[in-house]
Each structure stands twice: as C-alpha cells, then as structure tokens.
N, C-alpha and C positions, 0 to 999 in steps of 0.2 A: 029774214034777218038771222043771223051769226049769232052763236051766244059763243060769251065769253067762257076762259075755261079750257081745262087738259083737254088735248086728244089725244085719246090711248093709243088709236092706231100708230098715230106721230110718235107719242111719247116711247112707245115700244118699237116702232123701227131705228129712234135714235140711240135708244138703251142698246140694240143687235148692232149697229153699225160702229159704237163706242169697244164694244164687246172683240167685234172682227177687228179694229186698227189696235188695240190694246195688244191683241194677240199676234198681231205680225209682229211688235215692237224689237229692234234688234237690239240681244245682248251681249254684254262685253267677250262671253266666251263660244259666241257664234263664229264660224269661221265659213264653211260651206251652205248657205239657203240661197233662195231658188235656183239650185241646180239645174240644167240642164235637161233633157232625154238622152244626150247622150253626148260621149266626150271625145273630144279628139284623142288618138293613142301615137306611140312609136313603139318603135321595136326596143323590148328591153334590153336585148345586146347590144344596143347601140347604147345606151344610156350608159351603160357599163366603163365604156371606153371615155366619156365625155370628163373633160377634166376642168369642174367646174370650179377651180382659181383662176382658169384662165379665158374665161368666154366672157365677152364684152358683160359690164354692169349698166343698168339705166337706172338712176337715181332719179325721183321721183317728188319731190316738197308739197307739203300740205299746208297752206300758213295762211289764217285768214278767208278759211274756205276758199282758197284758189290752190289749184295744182299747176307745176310749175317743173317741167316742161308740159304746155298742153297738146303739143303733138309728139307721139312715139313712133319713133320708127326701128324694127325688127325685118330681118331678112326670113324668106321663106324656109324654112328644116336647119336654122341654124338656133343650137340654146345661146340661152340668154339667162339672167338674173335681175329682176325687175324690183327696184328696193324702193318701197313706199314710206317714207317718213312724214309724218304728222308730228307739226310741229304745234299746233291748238291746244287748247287744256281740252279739250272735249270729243269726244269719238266722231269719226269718220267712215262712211258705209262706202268701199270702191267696187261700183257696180258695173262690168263690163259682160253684160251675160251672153252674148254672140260672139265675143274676143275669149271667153274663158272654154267655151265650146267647141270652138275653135283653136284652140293651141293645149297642147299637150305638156299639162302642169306637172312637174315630175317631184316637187317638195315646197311644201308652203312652211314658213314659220313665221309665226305674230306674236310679239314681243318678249323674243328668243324662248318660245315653245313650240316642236314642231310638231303639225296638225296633221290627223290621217287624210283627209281629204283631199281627194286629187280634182273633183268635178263638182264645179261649184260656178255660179252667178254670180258673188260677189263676195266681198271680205270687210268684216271690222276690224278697224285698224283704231284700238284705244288711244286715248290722250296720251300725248307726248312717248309714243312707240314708234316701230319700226317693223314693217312684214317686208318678208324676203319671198319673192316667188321664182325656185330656178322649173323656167318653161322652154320649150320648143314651139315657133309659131309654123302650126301645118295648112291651113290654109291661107291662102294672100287673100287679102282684102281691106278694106276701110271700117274698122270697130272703133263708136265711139264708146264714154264711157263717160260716169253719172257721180255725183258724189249724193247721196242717201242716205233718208232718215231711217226710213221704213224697208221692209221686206217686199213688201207690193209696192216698189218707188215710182216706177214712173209715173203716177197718180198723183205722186208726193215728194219728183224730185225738181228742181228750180232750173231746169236744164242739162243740158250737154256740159259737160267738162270739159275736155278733150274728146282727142283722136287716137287710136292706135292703129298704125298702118302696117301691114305684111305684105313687103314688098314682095313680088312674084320671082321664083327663081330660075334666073335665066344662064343657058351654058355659055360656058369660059368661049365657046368654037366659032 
C-alpha cells in the first residue's frame, strides 16, 4: 500500500521544471532568442543601393490572436518590409525560426526602437506596437510561423499561424 504524503523526488522535479519555464519566459525587451546557428547573409553593397521607401510593404494584423494575412508571399533576393502590428492589449511572440534563418534580416525595429539584431527565431512584438522587419528572402521555400508564449514554444505554442512562402526565382528568358 501507498502512503499518503510529499514525494520529494516529484516535489523537486516539479520545483526544476517550474524553475526551467520561469526562465524561458519572454520579456518585453527581448527581441532576438532562439537564434539560429546560423543566418542567411547578402552582399552589403547591395544593401547599399536598396532604396527602402520603395520595396513592396507587407502588413501584417494581430487582433484576437489571429494574424491576418495568414499566408505571406515574398519573391526569392527581392527586400521587402514586413510590418507586424499587434493590435491586443497583451504581447505577442512571432516565431518563424527556419523563415528568420533563412532570409537575410538587414534592420528590425519594435516599437519605433531599433534593435542590433540581425539573427534571431523570433520577435516580441508588445501590446498595441508595431515591429518593422526590412529583410531579403534568400532561400525559397514554405516557412510556417507560430504565435508564442514562451521561448521553448513549440511545446507551448497552440499551433501554426501561418505561412511564409519564398517564391523561387526564376529568369525573365
């Protein structure tokens, strides 16, 4: 028979386990975690010449924890301006960590402060803000992308979001 009563073992792995999600928790002035190994690049003369008032914007709505358009589409090595508004009172984690690896992020700003971080997994985007990401998408492919509480999300994210699609760049001939 079972006696009633602590078990320390129990008790002390749920004390380590409270301990590790405590410490993932994302804060408001997090901008780059779980980064990558490694980041998509371009050529910085190029970036030079790129005259970012005039490269397509994709507006992005957060309202209700729905994002809104859920499928994005970007062309292969062309920039772009990805403007994420969160319209909630309450923070939003956008976690695209294979689309942020994948595309060559060349200036992030969240809520008109701009962050060093070029090579990141995902971004908080606080209540009723606005993050601007001007990127280049370098490789094509199908990245979907998470809306997140935590840092270790996909344990703890409620699904798929969307899509981001990088169309494959094909010649004009």
């Amino acid at each position: 028979m079972k006696a009633w009563g602590v078990n320390p073992t129990r008790s002390a792995l749920l004390a380590a386990v409270a301990l590790l999600v405590a410490g993932c928790t994302v804060t408001p002035d997090m901008v780059g975690f779980m980064a990558p190994s490694s980041c998509a690049k371009i050529d910085q003369k190029a970036v030079k010449y790129v005259n970012w008032t005039k490269v397509p914007v994709v507006n992005v709505r957060i309202r209700q924890n729905e994002y809104s358009p859920m499928i994005i589409r970007l062309r292969q090595g062309w920039p772009y301006v990805i403007r994420i508004r969160n319209r909630d009172d309450y923070g939003h984690v956008f976690q695209a960590n294979t689309f942020f690896s994948r595309a060559a992020v060349i200036k992030t700003t969240i809520a008109g402060e701009v962050k060093e971080e070029t090579c990141f997994g995902a971004i908080y985007i606080p209540a009723q803000q606005t993050a601007e990401l001007k990127l280049v998408g370098v490789v094509d492919g199908y990245y979907e992308y998470t809306d997140s509480y935590l840092s270790i999300s996909s344990a703890f994210s409620l699904g798929h979001d969307g899509v981001i699609i990088i169309e494959e760049r094909t010649s004009r001939i």
